[in-house]
N, C-alpha and C positions, 0 to 999 in steps of 0.2 A: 117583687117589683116588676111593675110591666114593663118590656122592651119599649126602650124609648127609640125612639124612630128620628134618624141623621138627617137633615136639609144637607146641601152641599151646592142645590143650586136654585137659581129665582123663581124657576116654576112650580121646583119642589116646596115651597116656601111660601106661592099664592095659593098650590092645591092643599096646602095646610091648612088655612083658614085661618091662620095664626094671626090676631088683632082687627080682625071684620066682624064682623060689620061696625057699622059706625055706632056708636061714637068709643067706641074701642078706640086706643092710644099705640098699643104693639109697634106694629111697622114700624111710628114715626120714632120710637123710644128705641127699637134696634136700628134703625138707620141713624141715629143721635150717635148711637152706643159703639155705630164701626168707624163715623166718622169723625167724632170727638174726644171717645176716649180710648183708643185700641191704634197704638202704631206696632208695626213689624220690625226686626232689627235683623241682622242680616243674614240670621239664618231660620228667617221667615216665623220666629218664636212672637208669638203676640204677647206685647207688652201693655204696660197701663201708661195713663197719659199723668194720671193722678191715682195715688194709691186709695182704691177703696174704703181701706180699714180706716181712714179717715171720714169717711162719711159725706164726703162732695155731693152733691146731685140728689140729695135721701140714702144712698148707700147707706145698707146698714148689714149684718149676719144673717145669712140665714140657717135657721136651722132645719136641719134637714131631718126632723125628728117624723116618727114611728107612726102612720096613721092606719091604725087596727094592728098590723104586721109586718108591715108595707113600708119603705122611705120611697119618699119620690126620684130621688137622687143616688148614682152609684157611693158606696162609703167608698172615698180612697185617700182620706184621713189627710185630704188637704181641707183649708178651710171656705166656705160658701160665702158670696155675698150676693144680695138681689139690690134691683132697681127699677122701678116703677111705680111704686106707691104713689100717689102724688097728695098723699095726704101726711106726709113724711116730713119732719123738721128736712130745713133745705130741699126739697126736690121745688121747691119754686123757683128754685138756680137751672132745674131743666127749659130751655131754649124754649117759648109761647107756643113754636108749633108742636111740643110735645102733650101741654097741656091744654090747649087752646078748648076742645071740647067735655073739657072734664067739669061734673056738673055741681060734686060736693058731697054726693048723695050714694048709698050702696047701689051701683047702680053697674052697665058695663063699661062706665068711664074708667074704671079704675081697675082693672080685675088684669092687664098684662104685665109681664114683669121679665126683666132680664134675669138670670143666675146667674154667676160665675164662683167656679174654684180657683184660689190662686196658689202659685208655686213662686215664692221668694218675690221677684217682680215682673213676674209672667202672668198669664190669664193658664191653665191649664186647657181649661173647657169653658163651651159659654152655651147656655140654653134659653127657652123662651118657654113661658108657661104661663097659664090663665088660674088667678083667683078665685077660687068658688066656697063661699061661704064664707064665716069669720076669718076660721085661720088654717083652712086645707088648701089644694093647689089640684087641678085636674090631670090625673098622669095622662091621660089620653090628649091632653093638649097639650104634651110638655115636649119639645123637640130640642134635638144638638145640633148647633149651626159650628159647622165648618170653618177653619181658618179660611179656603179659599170659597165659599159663601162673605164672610167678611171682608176678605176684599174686594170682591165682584159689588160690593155697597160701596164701597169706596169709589167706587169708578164712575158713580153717580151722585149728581144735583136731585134734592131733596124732592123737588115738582115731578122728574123723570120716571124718580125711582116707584113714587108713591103711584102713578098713572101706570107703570109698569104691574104693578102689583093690583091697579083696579078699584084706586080707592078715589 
C-alpha cells in the first residue's frame, strides 16, 4: 500500500489537486461533508450527523478490497463507507452545488469521493480519493484530512472556501 499522504491544512489541500480541475465535484463534496454531516462533541471526537450505514446522500460500503496486492486503505477492521458517486440511489439529496456540474457521462464529473471508517458513532478517519476506471481508486490521489482540516472548513461559507481553494 502506498503511503497515503495527511492534508492537515488548506494549502496542503489546494497543492493536492484534490477535485480540479473543473468539472470535478471534490472540494464542493468535502466542504458538504465538514459542514453537513461531521459535528464535534466535546472532546473534539468527530461525529456523524446521520448515520451512513443508512445510506443518506448515496452512502453506501466500501470495500476496500485487494487491487493486484495492494488495498487502498489501512485494514483496521473498522468498517468503510464512501460518498460521491453521484450516480448513486439518493446522492440527488446531495445540496445542487455539489452536483451542479456533473454531466451523466464516464467522465471527470464523477470520479471524487469521500471515504470514511466508522467506530460506533464516530468518524475514525476520513479521506478523499479520485475514481479511475470502473471500479479502482488512484492511491496517489487518495489523501487523509485531518480533524483539524475539517474544521478549519467549517469556519467557511461555501463562495470563500471554494475561491480560497481557486476554483
Amino acid at each position: 500500500m502506498p503511503k497515503i499522504r495527511t492534508l492537515n491544512e488548506l494549502t496542503q489541500l489546494r497543492e493536492s489537486g484534490f477535485g480540479r480541475p473543473w468539472p470535478r465535484h471534490g472540494l464542493k463534496l468535502l466542504y458538504w461533508f465538514a459542514n453537513k454531516f461531521v459535528d464535534f462533541d466535546e472532546d473534539n471526537a468527530m461525529c456523524w450527523r446521520y448515520d451512513p450505514e443508512r445510506r443518506l446522500y448515496g452512502f453506501h460500503p466500501f470495500e476496500n478490497r485487494y487491487d493486484g496486492n495492494v488495498q487502498l486503505l489501512p485494514d483496521t477492521g473498522l468498517d468503510y463507507y464512501e460518498v460521491g458517486n453521484l450516480g448513486k440511489p439518493r446522492a440527488n439529496k446531495l445540496p445542487k452545488y455539489v452536483r451542479r456540474d456533473y454531466t451523466g457521462y464516464h467522465d471527470d464529473s464523477n470520479i471524487d469521493r469521500v471515504i470514511v471508517s466508522v467506530n460506533d458513532e464516530y468518524f475514525d478517519r476520513v479521506y478523499v480519493t479520485e475514481h479511475c476506471g470502473e471500479s479502482n481508486y488512484n492511491p496517489h490521489g487518495t489523501y487523509r484530512i485531518t480533524r483539524g482540516l475539517i474544521m478549519i472548513l467549517q469556519d467557511y461559507e461555501p463562495e470563500e472556501f471554494l475561491n480560497e481553494m481557486e476554483i
